[in-house]
C-alpha positions as CSV (number, residue, x, y, z in Angstrom):
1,X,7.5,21.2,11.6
2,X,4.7,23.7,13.2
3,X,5.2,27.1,13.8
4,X,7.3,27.5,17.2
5,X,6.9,30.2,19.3
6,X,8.2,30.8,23.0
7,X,6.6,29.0,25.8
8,X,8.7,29.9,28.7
9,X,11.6,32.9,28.9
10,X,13.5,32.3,32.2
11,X,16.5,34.6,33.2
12,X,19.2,32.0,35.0
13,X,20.7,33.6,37.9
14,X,24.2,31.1,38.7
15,X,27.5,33.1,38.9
16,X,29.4,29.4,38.8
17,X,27.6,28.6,35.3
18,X,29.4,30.0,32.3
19,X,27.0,32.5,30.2
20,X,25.1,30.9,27.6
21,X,21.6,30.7,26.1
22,X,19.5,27.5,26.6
23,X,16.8,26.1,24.0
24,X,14.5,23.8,24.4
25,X,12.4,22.2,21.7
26,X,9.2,20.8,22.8
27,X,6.8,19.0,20.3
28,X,2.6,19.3,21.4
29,X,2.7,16.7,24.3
30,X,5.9,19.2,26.1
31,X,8.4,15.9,25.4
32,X,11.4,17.3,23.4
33,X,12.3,16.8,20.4
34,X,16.0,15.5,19.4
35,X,17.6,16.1,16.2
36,X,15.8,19.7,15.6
37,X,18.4,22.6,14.3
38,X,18.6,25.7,16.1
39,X,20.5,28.5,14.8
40,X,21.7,31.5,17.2
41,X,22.7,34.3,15.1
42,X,23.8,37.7,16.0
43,X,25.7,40.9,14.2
44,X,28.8,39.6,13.2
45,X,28.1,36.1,13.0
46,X,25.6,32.7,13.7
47,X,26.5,29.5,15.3
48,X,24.4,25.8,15.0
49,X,23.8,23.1,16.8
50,X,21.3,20.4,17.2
51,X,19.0,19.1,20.3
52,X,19.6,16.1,21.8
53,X,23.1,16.3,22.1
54,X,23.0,16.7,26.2
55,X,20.5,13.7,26.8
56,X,21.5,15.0,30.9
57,X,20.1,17.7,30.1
58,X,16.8,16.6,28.1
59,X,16.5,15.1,24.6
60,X,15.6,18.6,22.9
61,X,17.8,20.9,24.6
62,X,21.0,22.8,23.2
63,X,22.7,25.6,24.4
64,X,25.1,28.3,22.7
65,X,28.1,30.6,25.0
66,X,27.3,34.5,24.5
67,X,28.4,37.4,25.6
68,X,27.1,40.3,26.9
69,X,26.7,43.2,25.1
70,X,25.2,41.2,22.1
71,X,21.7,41.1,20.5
72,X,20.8,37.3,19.5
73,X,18.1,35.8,17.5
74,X,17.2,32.1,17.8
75,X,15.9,30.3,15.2
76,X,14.9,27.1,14.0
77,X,15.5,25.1,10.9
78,X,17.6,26.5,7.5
79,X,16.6,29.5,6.9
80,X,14.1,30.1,9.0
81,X,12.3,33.3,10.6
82,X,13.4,34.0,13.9
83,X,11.9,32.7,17.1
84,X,13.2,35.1,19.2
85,X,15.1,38.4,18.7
86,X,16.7,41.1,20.6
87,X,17.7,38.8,23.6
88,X,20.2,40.4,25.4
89,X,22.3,38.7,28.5
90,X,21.1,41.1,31.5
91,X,22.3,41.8,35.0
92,X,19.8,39.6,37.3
93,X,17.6,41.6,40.1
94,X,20.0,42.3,43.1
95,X,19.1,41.1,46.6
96,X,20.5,43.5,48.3
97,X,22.8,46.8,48.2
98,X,26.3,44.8,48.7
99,X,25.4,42.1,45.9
100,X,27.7,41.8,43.4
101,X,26.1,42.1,40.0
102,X,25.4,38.8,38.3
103,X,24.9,38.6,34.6
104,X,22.2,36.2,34.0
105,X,22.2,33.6,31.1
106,X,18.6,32.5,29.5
107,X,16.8,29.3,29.2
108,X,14.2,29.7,26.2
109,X,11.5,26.7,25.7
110,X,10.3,26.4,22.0
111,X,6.9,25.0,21.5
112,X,4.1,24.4,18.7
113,X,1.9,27.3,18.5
114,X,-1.3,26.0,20.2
């Protein structure tokens, strides 16, 4: 598999989803790719899972609960480098004074380097 590096980085703003971190595997075309292993790790442990799992939500996507308070890493395949690092679950932008602070969960999109 190519190098991946991060395509897009968006900060998900929904007080009615749980927290979580979204990956998306994309092969050169931006079609995902099912079946690729993606590792979130973080101090005191890592957790696995494989795209394609959620077909509802597109063949190469998988996501992981987290928590805030928590540096992660994503990687992908055994052993591999780290795609991403220091991603932190962060209190979205406020709208206004009176808004109640919403943690915002990430949805991270994994491409070929071009």
């Amino acid at each position: 598999m190519q190098r991946l590096v991060v395509k897009e980085e968006e900060q998900l703003c929904d007080p009615e989803q749980p927290l979580h971190i979204g990956v998306v595997v994309e092969d050169e075309r931006g079609a995902g790719l099912p079946g690729v292993e993606v590792w979130l790790t973080w101090g005191e442990g890592a957790d696995r899972a494989v795209t394609g799992l959620k077909p509802d939500q597109g063949l190469g996507y998988v996501d992981f609960n987290a928590e805030v308070d928590t540096a992660y890493a994503i990687s992908v395949g055994t052993g591999a480098m780290p795609v991403v690092s220091g991603l932190e679950l962060e209190p979205c932008p406020s709208e206004g004074e009176d808004m109640e602070t919403v943690i915002g969960s990430w949805r991270i999109v994994l491409a070929p380097e071009s």
